[in-house]
Biopython code that builds the backbone (N, CA, C, O; Angstrom):
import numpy as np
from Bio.PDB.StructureBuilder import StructureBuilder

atoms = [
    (1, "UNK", "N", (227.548, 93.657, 80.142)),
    (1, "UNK", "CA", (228.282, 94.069, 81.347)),
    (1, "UNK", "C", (227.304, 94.325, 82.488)),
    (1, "UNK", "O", (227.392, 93.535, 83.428)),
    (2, "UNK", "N", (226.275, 95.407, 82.586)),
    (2, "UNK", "CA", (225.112, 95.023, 83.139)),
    (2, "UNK", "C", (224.696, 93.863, 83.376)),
    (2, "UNK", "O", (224.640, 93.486, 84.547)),
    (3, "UNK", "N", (224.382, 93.185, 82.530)),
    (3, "UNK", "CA", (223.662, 91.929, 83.022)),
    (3, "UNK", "C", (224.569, 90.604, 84.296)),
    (3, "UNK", "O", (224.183, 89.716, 85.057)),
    (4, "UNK", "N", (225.995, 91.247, 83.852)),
    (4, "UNK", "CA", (226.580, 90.328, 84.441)),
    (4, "UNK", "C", (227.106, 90.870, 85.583)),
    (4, "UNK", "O", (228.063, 90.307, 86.114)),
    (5, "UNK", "N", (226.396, 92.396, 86.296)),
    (5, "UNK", "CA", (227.114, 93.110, 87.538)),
    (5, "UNK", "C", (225.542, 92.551, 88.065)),
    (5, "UNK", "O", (225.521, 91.864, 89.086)),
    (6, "UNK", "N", (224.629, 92.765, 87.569)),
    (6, "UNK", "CA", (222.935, 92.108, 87.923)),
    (6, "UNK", "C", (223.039, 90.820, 88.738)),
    (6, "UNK", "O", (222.685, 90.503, 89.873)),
    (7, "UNK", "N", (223.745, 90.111, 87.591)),
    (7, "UNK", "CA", (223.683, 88.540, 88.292)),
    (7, "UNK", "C", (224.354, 88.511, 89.006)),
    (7, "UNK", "O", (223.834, 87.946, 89.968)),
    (8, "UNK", "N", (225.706, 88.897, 89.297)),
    (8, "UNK", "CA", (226.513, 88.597, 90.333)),
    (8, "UNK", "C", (225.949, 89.295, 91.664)),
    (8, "UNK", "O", (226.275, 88.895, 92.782)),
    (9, "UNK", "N", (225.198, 90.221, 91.481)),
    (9, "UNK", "CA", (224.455, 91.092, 92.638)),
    (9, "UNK", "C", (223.417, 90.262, 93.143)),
    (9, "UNK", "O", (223.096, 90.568, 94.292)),
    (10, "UNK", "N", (222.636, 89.074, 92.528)),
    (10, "UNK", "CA", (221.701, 88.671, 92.674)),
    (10, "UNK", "C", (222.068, 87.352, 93.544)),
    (10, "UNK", "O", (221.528, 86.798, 94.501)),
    (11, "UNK", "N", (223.338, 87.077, 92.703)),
    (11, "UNK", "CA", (223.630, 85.641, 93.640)),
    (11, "UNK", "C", (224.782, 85.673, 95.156)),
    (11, "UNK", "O", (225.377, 84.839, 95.838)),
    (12, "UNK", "N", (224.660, 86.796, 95.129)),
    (12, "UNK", "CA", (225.372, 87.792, 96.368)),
    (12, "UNK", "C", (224.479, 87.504, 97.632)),
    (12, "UNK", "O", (224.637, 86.972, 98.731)),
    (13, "UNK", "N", (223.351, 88.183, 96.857)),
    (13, "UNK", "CA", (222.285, 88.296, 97.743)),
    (13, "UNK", "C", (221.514, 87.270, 97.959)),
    (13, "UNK", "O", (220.697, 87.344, 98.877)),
    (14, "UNK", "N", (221.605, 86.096, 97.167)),
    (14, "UNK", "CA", (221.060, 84.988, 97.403)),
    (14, "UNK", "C", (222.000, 84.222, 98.265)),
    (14, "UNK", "O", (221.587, 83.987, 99.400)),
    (15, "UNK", "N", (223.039, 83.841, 97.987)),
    (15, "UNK", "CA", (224.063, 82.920, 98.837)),
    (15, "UNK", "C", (224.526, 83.755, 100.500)),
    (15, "UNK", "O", (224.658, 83.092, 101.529)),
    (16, "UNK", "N", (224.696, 85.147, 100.452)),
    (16, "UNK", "CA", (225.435, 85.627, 101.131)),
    (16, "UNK", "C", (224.562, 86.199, 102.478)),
    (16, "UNK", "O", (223.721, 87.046, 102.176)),
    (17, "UNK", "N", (224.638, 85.888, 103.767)),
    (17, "UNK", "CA", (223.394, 86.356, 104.569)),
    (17, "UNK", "C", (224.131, 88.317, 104.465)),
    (17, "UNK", "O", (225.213, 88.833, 104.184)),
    (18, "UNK", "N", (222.784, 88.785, 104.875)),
    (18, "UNK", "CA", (223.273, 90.609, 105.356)),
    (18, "UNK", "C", (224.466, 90.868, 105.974)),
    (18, "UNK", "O", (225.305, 91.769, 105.958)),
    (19, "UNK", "N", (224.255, 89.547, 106.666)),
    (19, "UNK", "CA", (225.905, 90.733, 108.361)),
    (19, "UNK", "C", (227.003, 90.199, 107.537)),
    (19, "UNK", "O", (228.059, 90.820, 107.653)),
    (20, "UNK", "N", (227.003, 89.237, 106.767)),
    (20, "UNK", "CA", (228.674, 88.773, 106.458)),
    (20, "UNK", "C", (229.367, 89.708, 105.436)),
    (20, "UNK", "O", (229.380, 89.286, 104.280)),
    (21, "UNK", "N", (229.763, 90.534, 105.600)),
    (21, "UNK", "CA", (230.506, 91.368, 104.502)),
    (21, "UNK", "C", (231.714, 91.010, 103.635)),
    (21, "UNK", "O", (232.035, 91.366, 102.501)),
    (22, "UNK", "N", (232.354, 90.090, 104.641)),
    (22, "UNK", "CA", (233.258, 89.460, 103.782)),
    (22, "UNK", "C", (233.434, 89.045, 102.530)),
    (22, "UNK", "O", (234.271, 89.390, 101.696)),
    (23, "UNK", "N", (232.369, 88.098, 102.464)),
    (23, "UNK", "CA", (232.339, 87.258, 101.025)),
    (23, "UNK", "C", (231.503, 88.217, 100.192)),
    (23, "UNK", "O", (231.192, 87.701, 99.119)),
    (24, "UNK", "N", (231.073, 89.378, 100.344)),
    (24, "UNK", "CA", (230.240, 90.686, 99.474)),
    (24, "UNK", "C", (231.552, 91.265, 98.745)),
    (24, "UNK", "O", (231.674, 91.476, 97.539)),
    (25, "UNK", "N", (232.583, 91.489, 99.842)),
    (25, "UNK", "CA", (233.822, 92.445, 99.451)),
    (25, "UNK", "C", (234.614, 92.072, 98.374)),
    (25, "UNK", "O", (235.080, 92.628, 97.380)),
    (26, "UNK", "N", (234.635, 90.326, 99.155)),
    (26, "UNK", "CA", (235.942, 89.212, 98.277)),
    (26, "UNK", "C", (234.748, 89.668, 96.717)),
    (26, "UNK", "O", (235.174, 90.286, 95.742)),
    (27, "UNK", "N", (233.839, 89.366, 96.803)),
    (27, "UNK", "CA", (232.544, 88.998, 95.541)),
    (27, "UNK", "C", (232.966, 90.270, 94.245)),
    (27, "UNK", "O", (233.017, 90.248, 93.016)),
    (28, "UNK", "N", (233.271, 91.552, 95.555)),
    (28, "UNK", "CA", (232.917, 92.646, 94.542)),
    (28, "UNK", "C", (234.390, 92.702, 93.780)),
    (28, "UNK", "O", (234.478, 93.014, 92.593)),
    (29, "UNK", "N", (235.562, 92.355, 94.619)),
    (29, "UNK", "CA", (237.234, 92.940, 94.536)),
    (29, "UNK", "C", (237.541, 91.531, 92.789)),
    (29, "UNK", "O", (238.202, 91.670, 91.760)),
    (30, "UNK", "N", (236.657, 90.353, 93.313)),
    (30, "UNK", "CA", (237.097, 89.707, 91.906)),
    (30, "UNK", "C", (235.846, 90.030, 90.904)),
    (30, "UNK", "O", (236.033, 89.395, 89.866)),
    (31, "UNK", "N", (234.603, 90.810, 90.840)),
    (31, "UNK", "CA", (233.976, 91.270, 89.974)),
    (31, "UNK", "C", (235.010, 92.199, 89.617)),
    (31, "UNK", "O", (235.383, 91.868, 88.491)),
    (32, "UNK", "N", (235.576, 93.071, 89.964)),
    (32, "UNK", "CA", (235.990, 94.135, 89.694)),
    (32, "UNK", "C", (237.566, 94.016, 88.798)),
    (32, "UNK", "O", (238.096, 94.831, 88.042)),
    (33, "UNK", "N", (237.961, 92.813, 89.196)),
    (33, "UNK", "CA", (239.047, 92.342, 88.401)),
    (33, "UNK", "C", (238.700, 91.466, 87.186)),
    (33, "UNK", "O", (239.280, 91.604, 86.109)),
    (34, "UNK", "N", (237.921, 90.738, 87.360)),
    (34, "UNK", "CA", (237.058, 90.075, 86.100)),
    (34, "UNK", "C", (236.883, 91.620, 84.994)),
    (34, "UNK", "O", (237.582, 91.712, 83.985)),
    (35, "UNK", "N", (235.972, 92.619, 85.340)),
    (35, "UNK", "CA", (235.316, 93.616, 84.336)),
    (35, "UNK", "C", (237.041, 93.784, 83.900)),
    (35, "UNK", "O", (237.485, 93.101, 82.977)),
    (36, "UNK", "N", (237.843, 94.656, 84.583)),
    (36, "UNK", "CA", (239.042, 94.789, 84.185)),
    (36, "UNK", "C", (239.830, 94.161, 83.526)),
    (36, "UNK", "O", (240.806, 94.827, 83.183)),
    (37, "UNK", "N", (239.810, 92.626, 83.033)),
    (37, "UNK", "CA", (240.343, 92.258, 82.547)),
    (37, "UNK", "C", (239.685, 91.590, 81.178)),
    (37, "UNK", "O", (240.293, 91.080, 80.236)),
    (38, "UNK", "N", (238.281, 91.747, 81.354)),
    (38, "UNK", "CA", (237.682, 91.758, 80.080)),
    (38, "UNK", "C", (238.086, 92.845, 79.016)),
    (38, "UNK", "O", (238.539, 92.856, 77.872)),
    (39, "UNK", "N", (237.602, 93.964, 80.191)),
    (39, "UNK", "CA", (238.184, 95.958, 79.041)),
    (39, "UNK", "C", (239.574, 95.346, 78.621)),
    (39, "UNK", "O", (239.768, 94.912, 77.485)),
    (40, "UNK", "N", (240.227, 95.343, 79.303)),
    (40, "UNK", "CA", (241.989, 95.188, 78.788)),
    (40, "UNK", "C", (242.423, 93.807, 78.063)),
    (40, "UNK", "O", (243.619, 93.581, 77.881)),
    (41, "UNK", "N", (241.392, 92.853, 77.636)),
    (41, "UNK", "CA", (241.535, 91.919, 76.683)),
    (41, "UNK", "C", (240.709, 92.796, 75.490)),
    (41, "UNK", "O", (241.140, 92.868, 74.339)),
    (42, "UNK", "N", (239.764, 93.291, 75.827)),
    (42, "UNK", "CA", (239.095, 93.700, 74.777)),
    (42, "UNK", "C", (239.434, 94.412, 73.921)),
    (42, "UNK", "O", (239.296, 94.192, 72.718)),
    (43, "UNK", "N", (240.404, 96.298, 74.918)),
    (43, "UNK", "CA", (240.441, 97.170, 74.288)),
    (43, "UNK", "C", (241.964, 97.262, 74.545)),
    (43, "UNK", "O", (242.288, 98.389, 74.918)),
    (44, "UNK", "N", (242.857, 96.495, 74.459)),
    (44, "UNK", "CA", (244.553, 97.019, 74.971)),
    (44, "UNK", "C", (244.468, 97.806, 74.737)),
    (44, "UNK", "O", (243.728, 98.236, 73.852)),
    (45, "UNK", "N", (245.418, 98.578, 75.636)),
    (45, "UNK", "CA", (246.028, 100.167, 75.629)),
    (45, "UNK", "C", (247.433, 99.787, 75.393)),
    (45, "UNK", "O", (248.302, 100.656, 75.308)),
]
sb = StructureBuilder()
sb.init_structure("model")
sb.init_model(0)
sb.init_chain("A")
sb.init_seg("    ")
for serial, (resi, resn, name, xyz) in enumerate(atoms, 1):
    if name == "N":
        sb.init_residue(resn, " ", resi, " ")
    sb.init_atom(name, np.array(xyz, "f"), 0.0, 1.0, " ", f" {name:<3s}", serial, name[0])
structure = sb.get_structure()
C-alpha cells in the first residue's frame, strides 16, 4: 500500500508541472478510491 501511494506520488510529480493542481487532485480523489476499494474487496464489512 505504501509502495503504491510512493509511486503514484512519484509519477505525479514527474508528469504533473507544480502550478497545475488539477490533475494532483483528480490523481489523489482516484488514488483514494482505488485504496478503498481494494480494503472493501479485501476486508467486506
Amino acid at each position: 500500500m505504501t509502495n503504491r501511494i510512493f509511486y503514484f506520488r512519484h509519477m505525479n510529480g514527474v508528469f504533473s508541472p507544480p502550478t497545475d493542481s488539477l490533475p494532483k487532485l483528480a490523481l489523489v480523489i482516484a488514488m483514494f478510491i482505488q485504496i478503498v476499494i481494494v480494503t472493501h474487496g479485501s476486508f467486506p464489512l
